[in-house]
C-alpha positions in Angstrom: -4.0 -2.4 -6.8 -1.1 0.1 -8.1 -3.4 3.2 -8.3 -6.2 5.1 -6.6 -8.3 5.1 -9.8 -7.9 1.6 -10.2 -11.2 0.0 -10.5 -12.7 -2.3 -7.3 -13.0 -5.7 -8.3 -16.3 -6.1 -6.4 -17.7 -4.3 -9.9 -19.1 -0.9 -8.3 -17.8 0.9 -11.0 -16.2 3.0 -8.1 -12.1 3.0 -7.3 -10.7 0.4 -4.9 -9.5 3.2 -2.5 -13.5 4.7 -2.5 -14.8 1.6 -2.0 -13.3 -1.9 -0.5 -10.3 -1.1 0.5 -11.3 1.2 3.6 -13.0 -2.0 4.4 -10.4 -4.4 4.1 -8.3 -2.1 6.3 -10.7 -2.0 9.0 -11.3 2.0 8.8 -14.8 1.6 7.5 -17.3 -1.1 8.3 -19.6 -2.5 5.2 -23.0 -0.9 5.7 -25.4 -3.4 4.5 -25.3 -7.6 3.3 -24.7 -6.4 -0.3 -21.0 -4.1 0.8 -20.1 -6.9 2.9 -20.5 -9.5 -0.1 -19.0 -7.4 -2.6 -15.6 -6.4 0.2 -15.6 -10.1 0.1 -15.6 -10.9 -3.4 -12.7 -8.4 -3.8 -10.5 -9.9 -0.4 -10.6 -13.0 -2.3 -9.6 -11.4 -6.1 -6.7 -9.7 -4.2 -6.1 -13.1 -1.9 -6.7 -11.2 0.8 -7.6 -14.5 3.5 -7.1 -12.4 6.8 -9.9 -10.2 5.8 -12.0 -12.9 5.3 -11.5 -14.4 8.0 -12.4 -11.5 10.0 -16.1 -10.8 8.2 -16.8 -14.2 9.0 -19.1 -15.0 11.9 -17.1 -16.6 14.8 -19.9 -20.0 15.0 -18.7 -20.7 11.0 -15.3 -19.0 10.3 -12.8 -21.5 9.6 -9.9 -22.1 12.0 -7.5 -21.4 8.8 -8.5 -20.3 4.8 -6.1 -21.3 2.1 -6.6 -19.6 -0.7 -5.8 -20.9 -4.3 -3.3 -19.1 -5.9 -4.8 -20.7 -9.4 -7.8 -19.2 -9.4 -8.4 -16.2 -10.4 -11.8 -14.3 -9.5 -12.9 -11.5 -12.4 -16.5 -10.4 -11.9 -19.3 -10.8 -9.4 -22.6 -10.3 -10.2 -25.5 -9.5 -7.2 -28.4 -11.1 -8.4 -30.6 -10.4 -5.5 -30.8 -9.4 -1.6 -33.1 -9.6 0.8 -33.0 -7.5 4.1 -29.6 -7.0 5.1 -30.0 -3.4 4.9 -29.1 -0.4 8.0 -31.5 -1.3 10.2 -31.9 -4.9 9.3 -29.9 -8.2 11.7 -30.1 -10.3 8.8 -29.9 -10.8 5.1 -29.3 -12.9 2.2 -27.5 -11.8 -0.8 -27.7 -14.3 -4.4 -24.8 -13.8 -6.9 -22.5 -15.4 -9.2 -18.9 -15.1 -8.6 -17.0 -15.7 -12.6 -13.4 -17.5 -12.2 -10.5 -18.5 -14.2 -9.0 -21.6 -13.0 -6.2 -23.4 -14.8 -7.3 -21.5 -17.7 -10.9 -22.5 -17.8 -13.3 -19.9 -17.0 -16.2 -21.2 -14.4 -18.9 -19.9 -12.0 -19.9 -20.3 -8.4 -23.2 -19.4 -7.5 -24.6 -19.3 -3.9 -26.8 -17.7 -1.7 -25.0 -16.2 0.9 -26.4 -15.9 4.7 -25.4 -12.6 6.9 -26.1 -11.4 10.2 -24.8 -8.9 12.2 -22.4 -9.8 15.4 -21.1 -6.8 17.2 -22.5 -4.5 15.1 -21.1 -5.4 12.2 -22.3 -7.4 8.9 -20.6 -10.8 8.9 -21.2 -13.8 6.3 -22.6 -16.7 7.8 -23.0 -19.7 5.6 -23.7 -19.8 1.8 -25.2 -22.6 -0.1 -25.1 -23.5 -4.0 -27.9 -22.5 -6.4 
């Protein structure tokens, strides 16, 4: 991301610097489920694999993530959450993630388990639908 203005690719509607990107450099923590999906979402547009390493729990983070080059990630839509709010220790979020892979747009959807370990949101597991 070249500018300040330059949009987040989690969708907020709000600039990078205002919104993931504290996040990704560790200088803010993502408040609820929803902010850690979305700082997801955008560490994986911007290949971003340490960071998502880090928001995952340590029972289900993967000893090394590869990212694909090839595919590109261009919109996420939050289709629903439950809990995962200030005060909550768990939540789910349901979304669609919309990718461009080998030139052929496609779509993962999931819903995507979080709990909190050490105090901060971490993704858990995720499974299709």
């Amino acid at each position: 991301m070249g500018t300040r203005s330059a949009a987040c690719p989690c969708g907020s509607g709000r600039p990078y610097e205002d919104c993931c990107a504290p996040v990704h450099r560790g200088t803010a923590t993502a408040a609820t489920a929803e902010a850690l999906m979305r700082s997801r979402f955008s560490a994986f547009a911007l290949g971003d694999a340490g960071y998502l390493r880090h928001s995952w729990h340590s029972r289900t983070r993967p000893d090394r993530l590869d990212l694909d080059p090839g595919t590109r990630w261009i919109r996420l839509e939050v289709l629903e959450t439950g809990q995962g709010g200030l005060f909550d220790s768990a939540g789910t979020v349901r979304f669609r993630a919309h990718y461009r892979e080998g030139g052929r747009p496609g779509v993962l959807a999931e819903l995507s388990h979080f709990t909190r370990e050490d105090g901060r949101w971490v993704y858990v597991s995720g499974e299709s639908g």
